[in-house]
PyMOL CGO cylinders between C-alpha atoms (Angstrom):
from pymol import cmd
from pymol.cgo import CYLINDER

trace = [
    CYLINDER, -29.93, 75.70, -24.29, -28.08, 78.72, -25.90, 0.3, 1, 1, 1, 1, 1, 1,
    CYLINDER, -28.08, 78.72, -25.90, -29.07, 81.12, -28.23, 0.3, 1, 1, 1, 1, 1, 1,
    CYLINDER, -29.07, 81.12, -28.23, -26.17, 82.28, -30.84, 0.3, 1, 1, 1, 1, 1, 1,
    CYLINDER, -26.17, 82.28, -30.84, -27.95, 85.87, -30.26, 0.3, 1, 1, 1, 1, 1, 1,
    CYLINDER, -27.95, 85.87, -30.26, -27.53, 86.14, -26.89, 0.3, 1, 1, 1, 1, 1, 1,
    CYLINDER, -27.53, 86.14, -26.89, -23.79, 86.78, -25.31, 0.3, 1, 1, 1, 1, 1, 1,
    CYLINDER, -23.79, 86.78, -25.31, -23.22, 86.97, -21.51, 0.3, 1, 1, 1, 1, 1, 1,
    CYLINDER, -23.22, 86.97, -21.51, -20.05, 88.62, -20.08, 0.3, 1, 1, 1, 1, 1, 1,
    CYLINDER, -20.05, 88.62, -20.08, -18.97, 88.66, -16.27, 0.3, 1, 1, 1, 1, 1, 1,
    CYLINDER, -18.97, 88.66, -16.27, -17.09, 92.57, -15.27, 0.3, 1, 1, 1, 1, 1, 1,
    CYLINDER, -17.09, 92.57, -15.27, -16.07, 92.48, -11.58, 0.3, 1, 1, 1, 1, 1, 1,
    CYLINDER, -16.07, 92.48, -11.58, -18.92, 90.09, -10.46, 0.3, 1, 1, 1, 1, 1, 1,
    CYLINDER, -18.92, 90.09, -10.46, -21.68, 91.75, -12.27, 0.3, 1, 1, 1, 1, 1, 1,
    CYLINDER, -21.68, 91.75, -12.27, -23.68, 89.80, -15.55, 0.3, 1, 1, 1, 1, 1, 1,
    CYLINDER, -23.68, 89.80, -15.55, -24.42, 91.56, -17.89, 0.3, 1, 1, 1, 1, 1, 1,
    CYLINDER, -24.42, 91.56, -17.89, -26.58, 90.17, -20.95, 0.3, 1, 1, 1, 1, 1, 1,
    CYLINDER, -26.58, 90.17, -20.95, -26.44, 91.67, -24.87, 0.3, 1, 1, 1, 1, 1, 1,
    CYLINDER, -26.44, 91.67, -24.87, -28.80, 90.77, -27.19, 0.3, 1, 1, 1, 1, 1, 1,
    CYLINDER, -28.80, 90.77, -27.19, -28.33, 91.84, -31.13, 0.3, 1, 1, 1, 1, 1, 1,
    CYLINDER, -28.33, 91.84, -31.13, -31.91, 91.04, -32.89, 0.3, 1, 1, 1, 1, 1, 1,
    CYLINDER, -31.91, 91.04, -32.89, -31.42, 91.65, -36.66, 0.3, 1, 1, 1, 1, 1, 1,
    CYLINDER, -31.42, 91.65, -36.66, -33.35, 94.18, -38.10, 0.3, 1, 1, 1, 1, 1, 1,
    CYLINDER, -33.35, 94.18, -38.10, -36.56, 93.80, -40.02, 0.3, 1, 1, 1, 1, 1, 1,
    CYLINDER, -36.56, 93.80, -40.02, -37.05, 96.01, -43.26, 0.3, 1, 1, 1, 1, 1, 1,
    CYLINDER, -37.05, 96.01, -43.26, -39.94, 94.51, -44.85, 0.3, 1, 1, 1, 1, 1, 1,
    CYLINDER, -39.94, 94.51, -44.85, -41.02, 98.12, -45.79, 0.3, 1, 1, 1, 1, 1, 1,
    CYLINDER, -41.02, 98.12, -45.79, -40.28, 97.41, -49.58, 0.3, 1, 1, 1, 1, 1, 1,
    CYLINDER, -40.28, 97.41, -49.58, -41.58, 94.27, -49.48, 0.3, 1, 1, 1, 1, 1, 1,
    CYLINDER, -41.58, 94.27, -49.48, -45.30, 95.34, -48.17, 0.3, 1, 1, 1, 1, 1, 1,
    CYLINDER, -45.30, 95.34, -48.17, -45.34, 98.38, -50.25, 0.3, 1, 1, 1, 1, 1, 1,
    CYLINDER, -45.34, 98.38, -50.25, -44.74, 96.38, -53.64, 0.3, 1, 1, 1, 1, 1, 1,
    CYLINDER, -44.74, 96.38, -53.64, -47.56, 93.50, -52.16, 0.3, 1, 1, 1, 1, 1, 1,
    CYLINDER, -47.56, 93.50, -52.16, -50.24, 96.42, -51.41, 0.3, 1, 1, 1, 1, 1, 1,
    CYLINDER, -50.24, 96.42, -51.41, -49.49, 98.03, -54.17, 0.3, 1, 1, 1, 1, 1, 1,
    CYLINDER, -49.49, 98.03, -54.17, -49.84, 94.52, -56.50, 0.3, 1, 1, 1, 1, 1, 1,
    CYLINDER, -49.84, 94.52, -56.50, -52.64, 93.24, -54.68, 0.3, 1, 1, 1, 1, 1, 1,
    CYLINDER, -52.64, 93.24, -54.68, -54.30, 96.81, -55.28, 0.3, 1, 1, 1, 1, 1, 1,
    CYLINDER, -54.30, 96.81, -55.28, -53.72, 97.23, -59.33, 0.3, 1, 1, 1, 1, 1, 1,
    CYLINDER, -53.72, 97.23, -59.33, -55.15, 93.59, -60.04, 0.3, 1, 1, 1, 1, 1, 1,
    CYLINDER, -55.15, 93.59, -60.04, -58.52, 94.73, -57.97, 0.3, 1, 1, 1, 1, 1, 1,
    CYLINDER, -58.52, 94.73, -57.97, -58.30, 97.84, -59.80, 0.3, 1, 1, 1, 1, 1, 1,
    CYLINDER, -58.30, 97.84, -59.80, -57.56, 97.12, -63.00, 0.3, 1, 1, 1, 1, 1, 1,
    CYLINDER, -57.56, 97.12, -63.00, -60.83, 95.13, -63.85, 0.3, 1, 1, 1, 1, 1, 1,
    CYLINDER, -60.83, 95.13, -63.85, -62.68, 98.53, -63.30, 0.3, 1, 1, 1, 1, 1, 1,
    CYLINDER, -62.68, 98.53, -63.30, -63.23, 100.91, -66.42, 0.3, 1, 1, 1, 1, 1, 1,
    CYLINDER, -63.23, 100.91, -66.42, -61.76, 103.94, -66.15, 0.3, 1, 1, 1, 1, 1, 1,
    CYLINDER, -61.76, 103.94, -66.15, -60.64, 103.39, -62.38, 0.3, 1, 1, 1, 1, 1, 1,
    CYLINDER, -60.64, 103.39, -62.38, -58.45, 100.65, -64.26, 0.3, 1, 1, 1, 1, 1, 1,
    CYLINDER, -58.45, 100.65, -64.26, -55.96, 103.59, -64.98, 0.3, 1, 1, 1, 1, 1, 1,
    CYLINDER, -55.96, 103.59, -64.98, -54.83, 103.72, -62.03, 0.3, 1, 1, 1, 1, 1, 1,
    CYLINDER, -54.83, 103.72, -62.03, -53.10, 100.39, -62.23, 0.3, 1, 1, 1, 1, 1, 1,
    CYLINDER, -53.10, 100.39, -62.23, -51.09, 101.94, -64.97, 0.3, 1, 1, 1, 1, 1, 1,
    CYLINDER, -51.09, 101.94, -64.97, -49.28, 103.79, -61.94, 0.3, 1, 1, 1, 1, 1, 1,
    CYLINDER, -49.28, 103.79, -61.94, -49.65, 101.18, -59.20, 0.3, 1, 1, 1, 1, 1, 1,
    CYLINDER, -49.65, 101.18, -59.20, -48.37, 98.13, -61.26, 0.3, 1, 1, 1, 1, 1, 1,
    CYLINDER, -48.37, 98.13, -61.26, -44.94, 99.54, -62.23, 0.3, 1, 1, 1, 1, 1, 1,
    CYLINDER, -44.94, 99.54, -62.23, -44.50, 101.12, -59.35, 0.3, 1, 1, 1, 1, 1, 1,
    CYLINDER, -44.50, 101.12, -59.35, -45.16, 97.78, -57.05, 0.3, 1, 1, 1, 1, 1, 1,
    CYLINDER, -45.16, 97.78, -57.05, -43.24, 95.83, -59.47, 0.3, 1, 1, 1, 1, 1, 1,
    CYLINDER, -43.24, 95.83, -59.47, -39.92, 98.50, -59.26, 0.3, 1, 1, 1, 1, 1, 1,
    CYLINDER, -39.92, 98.50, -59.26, -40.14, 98.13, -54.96, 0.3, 1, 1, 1, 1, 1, 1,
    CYLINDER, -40.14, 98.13, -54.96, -40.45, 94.48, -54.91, 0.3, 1, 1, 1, 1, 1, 1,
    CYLINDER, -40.45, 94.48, -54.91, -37.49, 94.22, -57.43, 0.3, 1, 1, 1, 1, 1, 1,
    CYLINDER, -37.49, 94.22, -57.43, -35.58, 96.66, -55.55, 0.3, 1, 1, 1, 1, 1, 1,
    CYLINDER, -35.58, 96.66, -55.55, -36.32, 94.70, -51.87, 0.3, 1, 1, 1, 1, 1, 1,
    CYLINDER, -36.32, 94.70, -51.87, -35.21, 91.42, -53.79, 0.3, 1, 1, 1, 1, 1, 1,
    CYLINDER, -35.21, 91.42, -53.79, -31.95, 93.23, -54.16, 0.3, 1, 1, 1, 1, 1, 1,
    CYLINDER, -31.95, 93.23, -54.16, -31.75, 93.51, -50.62, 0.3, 1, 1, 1, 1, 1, 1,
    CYLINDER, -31.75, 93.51, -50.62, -29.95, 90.45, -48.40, 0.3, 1, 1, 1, 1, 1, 1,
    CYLINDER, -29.95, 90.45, -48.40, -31.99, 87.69, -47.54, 0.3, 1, 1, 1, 1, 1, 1,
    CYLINDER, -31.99, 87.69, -47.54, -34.32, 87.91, -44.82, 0.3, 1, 1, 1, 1, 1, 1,
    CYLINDER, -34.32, 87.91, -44.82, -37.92, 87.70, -43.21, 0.3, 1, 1, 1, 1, 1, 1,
    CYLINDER, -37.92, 87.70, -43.21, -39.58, 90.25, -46.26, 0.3, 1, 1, 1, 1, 1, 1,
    CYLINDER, -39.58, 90.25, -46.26, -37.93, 88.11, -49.24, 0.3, 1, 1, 1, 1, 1, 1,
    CYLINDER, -37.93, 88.11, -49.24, -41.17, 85.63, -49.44, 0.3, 1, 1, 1, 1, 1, 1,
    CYLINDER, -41.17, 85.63, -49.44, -43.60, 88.96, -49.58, 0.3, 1, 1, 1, 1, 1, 1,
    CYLINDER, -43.60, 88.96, -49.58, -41.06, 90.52, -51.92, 0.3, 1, 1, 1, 1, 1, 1,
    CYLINDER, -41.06, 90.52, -51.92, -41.91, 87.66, -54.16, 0.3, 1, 1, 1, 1, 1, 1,
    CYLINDER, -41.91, 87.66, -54.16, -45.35, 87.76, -53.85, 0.3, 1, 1, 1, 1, 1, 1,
    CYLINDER, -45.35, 87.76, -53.85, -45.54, 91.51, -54.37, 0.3, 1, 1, 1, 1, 1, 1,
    CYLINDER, -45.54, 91.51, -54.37, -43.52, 91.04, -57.79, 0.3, 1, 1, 1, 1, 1, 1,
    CYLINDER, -43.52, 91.04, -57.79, -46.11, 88.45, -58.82, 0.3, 1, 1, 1, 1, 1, 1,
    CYLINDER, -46.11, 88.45, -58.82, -48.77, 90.33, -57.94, 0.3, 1, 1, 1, 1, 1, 1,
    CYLINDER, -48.77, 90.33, -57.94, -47.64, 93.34, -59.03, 0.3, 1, 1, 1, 1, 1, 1,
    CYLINDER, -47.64, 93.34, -59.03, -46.97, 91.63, -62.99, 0.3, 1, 1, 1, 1, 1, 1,
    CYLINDER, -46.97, 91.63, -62.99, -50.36, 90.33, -62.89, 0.3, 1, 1, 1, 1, 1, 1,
    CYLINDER, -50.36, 90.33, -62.89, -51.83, 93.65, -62.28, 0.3, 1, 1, 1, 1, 1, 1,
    CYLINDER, -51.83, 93.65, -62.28, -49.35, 95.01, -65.04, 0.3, 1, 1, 1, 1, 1, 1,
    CYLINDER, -49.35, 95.01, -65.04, -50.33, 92.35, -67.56, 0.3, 1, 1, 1, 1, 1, 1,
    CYLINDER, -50.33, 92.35, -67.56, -53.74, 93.11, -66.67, 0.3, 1, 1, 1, 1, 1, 1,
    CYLINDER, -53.74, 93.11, -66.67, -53.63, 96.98, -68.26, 0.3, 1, 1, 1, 1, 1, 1,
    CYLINDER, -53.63, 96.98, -68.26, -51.78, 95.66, -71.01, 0.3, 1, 1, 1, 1, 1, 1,
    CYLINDER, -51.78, 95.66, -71.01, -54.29, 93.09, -72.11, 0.3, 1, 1, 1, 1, 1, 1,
    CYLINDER, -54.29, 93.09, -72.11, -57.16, 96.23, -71.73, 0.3, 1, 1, 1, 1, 1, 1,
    CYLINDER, -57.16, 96.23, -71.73, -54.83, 98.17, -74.76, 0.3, 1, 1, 1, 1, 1, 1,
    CYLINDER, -54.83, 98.17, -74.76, -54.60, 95.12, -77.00, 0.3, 1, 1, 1, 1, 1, 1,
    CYLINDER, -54.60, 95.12, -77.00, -58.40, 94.80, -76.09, 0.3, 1, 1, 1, 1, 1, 1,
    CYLINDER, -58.40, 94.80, -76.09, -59.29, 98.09, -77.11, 0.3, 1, 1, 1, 1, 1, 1,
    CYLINDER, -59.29, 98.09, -77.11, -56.95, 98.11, -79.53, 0.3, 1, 1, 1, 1, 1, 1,
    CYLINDER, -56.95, 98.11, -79.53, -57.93, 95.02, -81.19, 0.3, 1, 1, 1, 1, 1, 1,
    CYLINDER, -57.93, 95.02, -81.19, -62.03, 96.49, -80.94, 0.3, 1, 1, 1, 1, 1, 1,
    CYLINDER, -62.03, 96.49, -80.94, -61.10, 99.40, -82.42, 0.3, 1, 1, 1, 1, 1, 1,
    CYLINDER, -61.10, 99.40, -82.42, -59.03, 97.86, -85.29, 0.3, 1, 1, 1, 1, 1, 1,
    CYLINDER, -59.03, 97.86, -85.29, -62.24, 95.38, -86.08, 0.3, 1, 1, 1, 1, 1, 1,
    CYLINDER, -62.24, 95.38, -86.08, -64.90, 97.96, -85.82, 0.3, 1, 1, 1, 1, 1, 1,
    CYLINDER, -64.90, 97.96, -85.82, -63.28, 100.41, -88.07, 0.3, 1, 1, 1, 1, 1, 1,
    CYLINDER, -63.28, 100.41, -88.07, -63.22, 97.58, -90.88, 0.3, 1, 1, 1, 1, 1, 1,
]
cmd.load_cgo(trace, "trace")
């Protein structure tokens, strides 16, 4: 059983055993799936709902950006946090053509 990670080397009698383990940088990835997750609980709330005006973009940019990024272990929550993150967004705009649309029809 060998692992393509793992290389072994003999100096002079002595083993010696290096192991390279790829890095993770999810960081993106979780801040953009917080910050999604977040604005669509928030965004149902008068007046607190403004805040998802700041959250949703701003989740939406980082789990674009971390998409950018090679493949690896954070793509899948990148995805998520995109999804999430649009929902939210589509969320505040459906309060303006809400308001909008009250506003229009009460004024007639």
């Amino acid at each position: 059983m060998t692992d393509p990670n793992v290389t072994t080397g003999s100096h002079a009698g002595a083993t010696s055993v290096h192991i390279h383990v790829a890095p993770q940088d999810t960081g993106l990835a979780v801040a953009s799936l917080v910050l999604g997750v977040f604005s669509i609980c928030t965004v149902w709330i008068p007046f607190v709902g403004l805040i998802a005006w700041i959250l949703a973009p701003l989740g939406l940019i980082l789990g674009l950006v971390a998409l950018k990024r090679p493949t690896g272990p954070g793509r899948g929550v990148a995805i998520a946090g995109v999804v999430c993150s649009a929902i939210g967004l589509l969320g505040c705009i459906g309060w303006v053509v809400l308001i909008g649309a009250v506003t229009a029809f009460g004024a007639a």
